[in-house]
C-alpha positions in Angstrom: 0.0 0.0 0.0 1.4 3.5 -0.7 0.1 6.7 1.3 0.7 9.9 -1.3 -1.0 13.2 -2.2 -3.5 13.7 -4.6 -2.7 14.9 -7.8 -5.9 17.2 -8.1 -8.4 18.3 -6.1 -10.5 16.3 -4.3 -13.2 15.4 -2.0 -12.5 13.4 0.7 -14.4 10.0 -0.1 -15.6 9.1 4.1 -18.8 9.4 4.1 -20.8 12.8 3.8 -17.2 14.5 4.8 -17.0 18.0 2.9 -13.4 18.3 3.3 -10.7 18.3 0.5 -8.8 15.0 0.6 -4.8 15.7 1.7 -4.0 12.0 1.3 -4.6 9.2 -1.1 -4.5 5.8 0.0 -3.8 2.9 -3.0 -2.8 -0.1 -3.2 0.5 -0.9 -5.5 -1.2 -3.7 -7.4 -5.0 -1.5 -7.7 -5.4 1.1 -10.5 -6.0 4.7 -9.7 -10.2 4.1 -9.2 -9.0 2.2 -6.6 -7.5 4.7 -4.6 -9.2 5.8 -1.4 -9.1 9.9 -0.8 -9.3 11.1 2.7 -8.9 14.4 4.4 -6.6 14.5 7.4 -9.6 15.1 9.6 -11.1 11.5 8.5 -7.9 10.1 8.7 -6.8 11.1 12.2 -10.6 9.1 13.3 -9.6 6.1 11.1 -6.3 6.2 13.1 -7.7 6.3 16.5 -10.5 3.7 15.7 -7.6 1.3 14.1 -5.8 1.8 17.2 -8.4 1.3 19.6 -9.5 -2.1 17.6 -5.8 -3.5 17.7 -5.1 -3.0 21.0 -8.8 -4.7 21.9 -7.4 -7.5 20.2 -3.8 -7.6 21.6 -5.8 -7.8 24.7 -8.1 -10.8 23.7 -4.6 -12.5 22.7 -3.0 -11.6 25.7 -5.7 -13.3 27.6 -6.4 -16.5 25.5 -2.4 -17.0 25.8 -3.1 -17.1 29.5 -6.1 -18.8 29.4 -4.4 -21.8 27.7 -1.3 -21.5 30.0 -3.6 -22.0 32.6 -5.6 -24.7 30.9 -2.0 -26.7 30.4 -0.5 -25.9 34.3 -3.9 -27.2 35.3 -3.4 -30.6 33.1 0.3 -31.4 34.5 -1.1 -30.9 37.7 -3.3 -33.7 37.3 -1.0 -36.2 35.7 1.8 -35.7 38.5 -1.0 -36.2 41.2 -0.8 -39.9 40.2 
């Protein structure tokens, strides 16, 4: 993916946002209708909701790590009881 400037213009494509786009977003292998325009504004909410959704699910992997570390201790346990 390649993060440039547009080359003319434009609206920024989120939604009903009235803003001229300040970034185009495209992918190296997509054509140029491909390309996704956004406005700075757009892309500093796209940001925080991207960040906010990883580290949700760093969190769910954090805890299923331990849940299955758990789940194991929990097993050897058992087996050295006998």
């Amino acid at each position: 993916m390649e993060l440039t400037k547009p080359k003319y213009r434009i609206r920024c494509e989120f939604g009903v946002c009235k803003n001229f786009a300040n970034k185009t977003i495209k992918h190296s292998r997509l054509g140029i209708g491909c390309a996704l325009n956004i406005c700075d504004e757009c892309s500093k909410a796209l940001f925080e909701l991207l960040k906010r959704e990883f580290k949700e699910m760093k969190k769910a992997e954090v805890t299923e790590v331990a849940e299955t570390v758990e789940i194991v201790e929990a097993k050897k346990k058992k087996q050295n009881r006998f």
